[in-house]
N, C-alpha and C positions, 0 to 999 in steps of 0.2 A: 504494500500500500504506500503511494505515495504520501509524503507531508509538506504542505503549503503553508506558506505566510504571507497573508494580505495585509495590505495597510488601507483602511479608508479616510476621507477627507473627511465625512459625511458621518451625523450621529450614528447614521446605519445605512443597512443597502440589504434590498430584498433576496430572498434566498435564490431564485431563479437567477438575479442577475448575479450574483456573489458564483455561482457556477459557472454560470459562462465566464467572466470577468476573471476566473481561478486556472481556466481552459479546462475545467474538467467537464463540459459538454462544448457543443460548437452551438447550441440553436438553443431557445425556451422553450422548443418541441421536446427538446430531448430533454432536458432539466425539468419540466414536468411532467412526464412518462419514471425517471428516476423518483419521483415525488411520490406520485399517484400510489408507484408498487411500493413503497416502503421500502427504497433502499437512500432516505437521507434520513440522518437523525442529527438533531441540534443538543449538545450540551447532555449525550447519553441517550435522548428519548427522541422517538421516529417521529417525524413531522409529517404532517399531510398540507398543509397550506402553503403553496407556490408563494406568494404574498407576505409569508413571515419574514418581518424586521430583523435583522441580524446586525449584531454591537458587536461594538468592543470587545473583546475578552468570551465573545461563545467560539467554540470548534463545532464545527459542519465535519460529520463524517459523511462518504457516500460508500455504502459497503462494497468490500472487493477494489477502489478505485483510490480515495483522499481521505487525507484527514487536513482539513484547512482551520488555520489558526487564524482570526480574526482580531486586526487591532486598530490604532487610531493615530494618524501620521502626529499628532499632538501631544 
């Protein structure tokens, strides 16, 4: 599994784009199809909302693929 460190400008950034933005999909097609089947989970628990706000300090796992560390260029 790869591990990622993103930095955002931004108090947060949606989970869809935080994947593509990570390269761990090319499209929001694909980033929620990964959604949908439960293979992302935020902070240990599987998420289903394409839409969820993602901060500072949560890891985005996508199973089999990342573990993305999320922080804040500030």
């Amino acid at each position: 599994m790869e591990k990622l460190a993103v930095q955002i400008e931004t108090e947060y950034i949606t989970l869809t784009n935080l994947l593509k933005y990570a390269g761990v999909v090319m499209s929001g097609g694909q980033a929620h199809e990964l959604i949908e089947a439960g293979f992302v989970s935020l902070n240990g628990q599987t998420v289903l909302e394409k839409r969820k706000k993602i901060r500072a300090g949560d890891e985005v796992t996508v199973k089999g693929m990342a573990a993305i560390t999320v922080s804040n260029e500030n």
